[in-house]
Structure formats: structure tokens, C-alpha cells
NUZA-872142 format. One record per residue (C-alpha): x, y, z; residue in one letter. Coordinates in steps of 0.2 Angstrom, whole numbers, padded with zeros to 4 digits, always signed. Layout:
N
XYZA...
END
This chain:
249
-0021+0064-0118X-0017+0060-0100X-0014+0043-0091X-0020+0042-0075X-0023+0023-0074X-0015+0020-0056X-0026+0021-0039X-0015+0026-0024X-0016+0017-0013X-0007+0015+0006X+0005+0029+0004X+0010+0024-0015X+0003+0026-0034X-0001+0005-0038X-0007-0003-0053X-0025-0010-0053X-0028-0031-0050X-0037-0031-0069X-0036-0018-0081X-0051-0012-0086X-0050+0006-0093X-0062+0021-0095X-0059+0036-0105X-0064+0052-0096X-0073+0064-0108X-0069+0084-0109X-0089+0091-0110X-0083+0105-0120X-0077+0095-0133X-0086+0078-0130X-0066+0071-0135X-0058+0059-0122X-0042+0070-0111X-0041+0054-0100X-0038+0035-0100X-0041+0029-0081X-0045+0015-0073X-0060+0005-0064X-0056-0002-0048X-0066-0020-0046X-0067-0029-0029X-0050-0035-0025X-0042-0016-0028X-0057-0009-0015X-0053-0023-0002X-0032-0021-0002X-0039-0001-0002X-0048-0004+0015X-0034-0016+0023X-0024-0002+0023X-0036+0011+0029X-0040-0002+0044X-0021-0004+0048X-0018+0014+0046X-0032+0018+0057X-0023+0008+0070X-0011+0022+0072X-0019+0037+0065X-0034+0036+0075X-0024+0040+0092X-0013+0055+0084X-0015+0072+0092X-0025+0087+0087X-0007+0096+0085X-0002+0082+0074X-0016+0085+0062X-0020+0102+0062X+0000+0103+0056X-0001+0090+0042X-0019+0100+0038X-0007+0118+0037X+0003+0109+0027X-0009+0103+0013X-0014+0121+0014X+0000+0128+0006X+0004+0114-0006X-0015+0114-0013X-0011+0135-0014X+0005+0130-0027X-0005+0116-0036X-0017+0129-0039X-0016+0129-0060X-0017+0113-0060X-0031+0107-0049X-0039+0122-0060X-0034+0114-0075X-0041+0096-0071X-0057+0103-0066X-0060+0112-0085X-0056+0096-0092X-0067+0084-0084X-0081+0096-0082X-0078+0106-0096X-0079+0123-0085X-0074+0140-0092X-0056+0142-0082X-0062+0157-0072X-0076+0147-0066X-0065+0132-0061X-0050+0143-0053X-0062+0155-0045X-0076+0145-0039X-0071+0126-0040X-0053+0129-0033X-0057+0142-0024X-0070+0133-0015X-0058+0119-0011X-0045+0131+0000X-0058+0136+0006X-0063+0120+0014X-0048+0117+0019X-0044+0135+0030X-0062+0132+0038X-0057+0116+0046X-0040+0118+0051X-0049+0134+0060X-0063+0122+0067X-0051+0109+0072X-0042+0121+0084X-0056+0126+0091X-0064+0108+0093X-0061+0101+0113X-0064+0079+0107X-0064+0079+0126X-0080+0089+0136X-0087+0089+0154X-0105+0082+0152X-0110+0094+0162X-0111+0105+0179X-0125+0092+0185X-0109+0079+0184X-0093+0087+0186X-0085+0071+0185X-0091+0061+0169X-0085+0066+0152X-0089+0066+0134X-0077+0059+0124X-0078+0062+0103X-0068+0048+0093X-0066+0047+0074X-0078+0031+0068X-0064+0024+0060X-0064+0017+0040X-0074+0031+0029X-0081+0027+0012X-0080+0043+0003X-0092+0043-0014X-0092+0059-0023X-0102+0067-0040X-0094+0074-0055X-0103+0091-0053X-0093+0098-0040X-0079+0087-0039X-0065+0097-0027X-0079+0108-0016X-0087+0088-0012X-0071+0078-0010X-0063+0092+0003X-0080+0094+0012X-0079+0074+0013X-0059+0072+0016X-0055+0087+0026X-0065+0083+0042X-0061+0063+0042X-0044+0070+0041X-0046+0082+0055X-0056+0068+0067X-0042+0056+0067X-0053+0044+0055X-0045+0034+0038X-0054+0034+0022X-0056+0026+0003X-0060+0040-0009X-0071+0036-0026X-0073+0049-0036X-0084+0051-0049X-0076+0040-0065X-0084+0055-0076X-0073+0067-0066X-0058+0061-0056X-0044+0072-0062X-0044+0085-0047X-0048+0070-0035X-0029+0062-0041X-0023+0078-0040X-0029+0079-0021X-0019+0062-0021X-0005+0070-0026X-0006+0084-0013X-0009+0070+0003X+0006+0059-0003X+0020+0076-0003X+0011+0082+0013X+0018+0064+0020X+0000+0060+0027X+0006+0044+0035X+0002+0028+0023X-0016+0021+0024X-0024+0035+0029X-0030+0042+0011X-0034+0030-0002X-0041+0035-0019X-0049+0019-0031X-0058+0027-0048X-0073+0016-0051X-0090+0015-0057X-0104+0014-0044X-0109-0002-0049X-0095-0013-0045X-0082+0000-0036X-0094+0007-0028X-0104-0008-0022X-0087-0017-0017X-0087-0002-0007X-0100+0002+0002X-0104-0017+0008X-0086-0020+0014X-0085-0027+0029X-0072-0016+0039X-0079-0001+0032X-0088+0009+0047X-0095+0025+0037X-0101+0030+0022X-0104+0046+0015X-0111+0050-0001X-0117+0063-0013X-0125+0058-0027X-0141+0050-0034X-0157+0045-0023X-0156+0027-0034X-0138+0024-0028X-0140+0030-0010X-0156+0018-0008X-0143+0004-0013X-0131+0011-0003X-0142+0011+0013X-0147-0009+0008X-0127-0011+0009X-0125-0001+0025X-0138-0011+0033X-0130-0029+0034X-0119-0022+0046X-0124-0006+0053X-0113+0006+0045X-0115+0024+0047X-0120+0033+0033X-0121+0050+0027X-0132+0053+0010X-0135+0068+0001X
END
């Protein structure tokens, strides 16, 4: 059975504040293949501070710089192949074909597309030819909250990561506790591509604590989430106290 009780967290693999564990349960079997752990209030918040710090930096890099890390992560997600395959059977109990083909295979996928979109993608346009002048300027929003399901797990958590990493923005990454194998695997990826510290953060939670910790953090500026209509209601009454945007689906 695997241990996978650490979050990563600014640039490094941490232990969490309190040790509450969870065990992640094969479908296929209904037999546990994972201990991990639930991330409570104080792991979210030191999770942020170094998102917001990271931000500081990583939100003025160039599209060079990015789209070079994005390469990168490309062809080190291509060599973890069998095991981001692998994760994905165990936590979802998929047939391997399915989770290779499909669930991996979606992931690269995401991945090519927008390192392709980033290159083509001008964060600096002439409003228009009625004012020659003035532009438009496109800036990443800052902090993203990033809540995932279980169902999906890599094609969700690249179609989420992927473009916050391509804007220039910094980001806390939930996962769904019933399938965050591939999602620490992902981790993995990001810390041997040497994104800089801060920039990806990964806490394994439930909804109901990690993901409320979350979503109503102060110095979080976005939120996107897929998952259930009940949690996004409760996510929207979080995003409200402070006017977050929010992405639900």
C-alpha cells in the first residue's frame, strides 16, 4: 500500500500541521492502495502564503519563460507515462488501457494544446483602429484555487493547472481525497521541471474543511471548480465575502 501522506507545498514535499489520515480505496477491489492525508485550515493558509509570495515574481515572467518550463513538463509527463497510468487505475479502478489511452492521454494532450495557445496568445492588444493609441493589457488574476473530482482526475487537474501556469498566475490544487494519486504524481512532475517555489501547491483534503479553508481564504483571487451543484452553491457564499472570481462546473 502506498504512503502519500505529505502535501507539497512551496517548492518541497512537507508534512501536514495535524495528522489526520484517509485511506484511498481501489474501486476494483473496494481494498485501500493508499494512506493520505487531510489538509485542515493551517496547511491551506501556509499553502496560499506561498502562492501569494510566489505570485510576486511569477506573475511578471515572460511568455518565453513559460512556455519553456510548459516544454519541459511536456516531456517529463511523456516519461512518467506508466505511472501517472498506473495511479489513475488504482484510485479509479479503470481498465489500464482506458487510463493510459484516455485518462493519460488526455492529460498530454492538455498540455501540447496550451503550450500551442500560449504562443500564439498576444497579453498585449491595440484596442482597436478607432484608438491607435490605447491598449488592452491581459494579466494573470493572481492566487487560483483549483478544486477537482475524482472522475476525471488528470484531464481536470491539466485543463485547471495548465492555463494558470501559462497566464502567469499561482495556484493551491485540491484534488479530490477519493482520487489524488495522479494529482501527486503531477507534483512530482512540477517540482523536477523546477517551476519556481510557490507557484504550484498541492493539499489533499475533503470539501468540508480543506476545501472550505480554501475557497474563503482571504488572499485567494479565483476559484475554479468542478464538481457537485451542492459544493459550488457553498463555494459561491465563500467567493462572495470578498469577490472572488469563480469558475464552477
Amino acid at each position: 500500500m502506498l504512503e502519500k501522506k505529505n502535501f507539497y507545498i512551496d517548492g518541497k514535499w512537507v508534512n501536514p500541521i495535524n495528522k489526520t489520515e484517509l485511506q484511498v480505496i481501489d474501486p476494483a477491489t473496494e481494498k485501500s492502495c493508499a494512506t493520505i492525508s487531510l489538509g485542515g485550515k493551517e496547511d491551506v493558509n501556509i499553502a496560499v502564503i506561498a502562492a501569494k509570495k510566489a505570485f510576486e515574481t511569477w506573475g511578471f515572467t515572460s511568455k518565453e519563460e513559460r512556455i519553456k518550463l510548459l516544454e519541459k513538463l511536456y516531456e517529463i509527463y511523456k516519461k512518467r507515462w506508466n505511472d501517472i497510468s498506473y495511479a489513475i487505475t488504482l484510485e479509479m479502478g479503470a481498465p489500464k488501457d482506458f487510463s493510459s489511452k484516455l485518462q493519460t492521454g488526455t492529460g498530454a494532450s492538455h498540455i501540447k494544446s496550451f503550450i500551442k495557445y500560449l504562443k500564439n496568445f498576444e497579453f498585449e492588444r491595440p484596442l482597436g483602429d478607432h484608438a491607435p493609441n490605447q491598449r488592452i493589457l491581459y494579466e494573470p488574476k493572481g492566487v487560483c484555487a483549483l478544486i477537482t473530482p475524482w472522475n476525471w482526475p488528470m484531464n481536470q487537474v491539466c485543463l485547471k493547472v495548465m492555463p494558470a501556469l501559462a497566464s502567469g498566475c499561482t495556484m493551491v490544487l485540491k484534488p479530490s481525497e477519493l482520487a489524488p494519486l495522479s494529482s501527486m504524481i503531477l507534483a512530482e512532475l512540477i517540482d523536477e521541471t523546477k517551476f519556481p517555489a510557490g507557484v504550484f501547491n498541492l493539499v489533499n483534503g475533503d470539501g468540508s474543511t480543506t476545501g472550505d479553508a480554501l475557497t474563503s481564504h482571504p488572499d485567494v483571487n479565483m476559484i475554479s471548480f468542478t464538481g457537485s451543484t451542492r459544493a459550488g452553491a457553498l463555494i459561491s457564499q465563500n467567493a462572495a465575502k470578498d469577490f472572488k472570481r469563480v469558475s464552477l462546473e
